[in-house]
N, C-alpha and C positions, 0 to 999 in steps of 0.2 A: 213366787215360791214361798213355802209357810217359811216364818221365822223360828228364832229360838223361842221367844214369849208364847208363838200360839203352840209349839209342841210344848212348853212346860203345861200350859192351861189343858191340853189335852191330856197330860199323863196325872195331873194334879184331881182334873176332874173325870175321867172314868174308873164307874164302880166296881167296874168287870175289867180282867184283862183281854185284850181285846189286839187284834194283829195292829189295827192304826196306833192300839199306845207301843205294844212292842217294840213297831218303828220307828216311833217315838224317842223312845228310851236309847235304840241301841242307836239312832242320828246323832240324839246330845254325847253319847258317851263318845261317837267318832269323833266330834267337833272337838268336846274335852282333851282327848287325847293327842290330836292333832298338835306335833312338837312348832308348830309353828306359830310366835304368838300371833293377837289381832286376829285370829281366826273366831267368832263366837255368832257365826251365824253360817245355817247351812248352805245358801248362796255364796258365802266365802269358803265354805270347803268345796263345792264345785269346784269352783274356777281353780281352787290351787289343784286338785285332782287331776282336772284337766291338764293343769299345766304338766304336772309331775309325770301321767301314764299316756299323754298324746296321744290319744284314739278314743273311742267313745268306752263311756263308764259304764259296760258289761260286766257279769259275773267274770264271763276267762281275761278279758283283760284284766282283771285286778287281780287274779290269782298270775296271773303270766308278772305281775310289777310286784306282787308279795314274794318271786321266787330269788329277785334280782335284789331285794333287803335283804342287809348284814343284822343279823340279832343283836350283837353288842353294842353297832351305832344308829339300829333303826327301829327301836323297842318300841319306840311310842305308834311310828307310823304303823307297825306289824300290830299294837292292840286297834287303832283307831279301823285298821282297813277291816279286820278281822268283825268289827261291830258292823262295819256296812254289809260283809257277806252274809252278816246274819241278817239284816232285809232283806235281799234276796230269799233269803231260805225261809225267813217268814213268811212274802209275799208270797212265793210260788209253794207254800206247801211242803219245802224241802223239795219239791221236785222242781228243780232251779232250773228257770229258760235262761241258757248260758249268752242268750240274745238283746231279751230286757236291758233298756237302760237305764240305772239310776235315776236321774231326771223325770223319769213315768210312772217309778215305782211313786216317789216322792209327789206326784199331781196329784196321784188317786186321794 
């Protein structure tokens, strides 16, 4: 799985925006915002994802686990999940395969 260093190098060095930096960008901001410290690489936001929504990391299962967070004690997790449906939306075009797993988005 890419780390945090090769997506900073990736958003650092292209001249164009380009859907792989967008990804980019909006993975560091999930991680960033991840209220959980010791989190700073995206192979550890996996596994705590995994932990938290217990099924595989689809578009509807994350929106099915964003309906079940409280705004007032789960701000951070609602901006971080909210950066990852934006991969989704970036990879597929907005026209989001509600099937896609994170983990595939993330190979390409």
């Amino acid at each position: 799985m890419i780390t945090s260093a090769e997506l900073i190098n990736l958003i650092e060095n292209s001249v164009t925006e380009t859907n792989s930096k967008a990804i980019a960008e909006n993975l560091l901001e999930a991680i960033n915002d991840w209220p959980k410290e010791n989190i700073s690489e995206p192979n550890e936001l996996i596994s705590e994802l995994k932990n938290q929504i217990n099924n595989k990391l689809n578009f509807e299962n994350f929106i099915s686990y964003l309906k079940t967070l409280n705004v007032e004690k789960d701000a951070w997790k609602i901006e971080s999940l909210n950066s990852i449906l934006e991969i989704f939306r970036i990879e597929t075009d907005e026209n989001v395969d509600v099937e896609i797993e994170l983990e595939k988005i993330l190979k390409k």
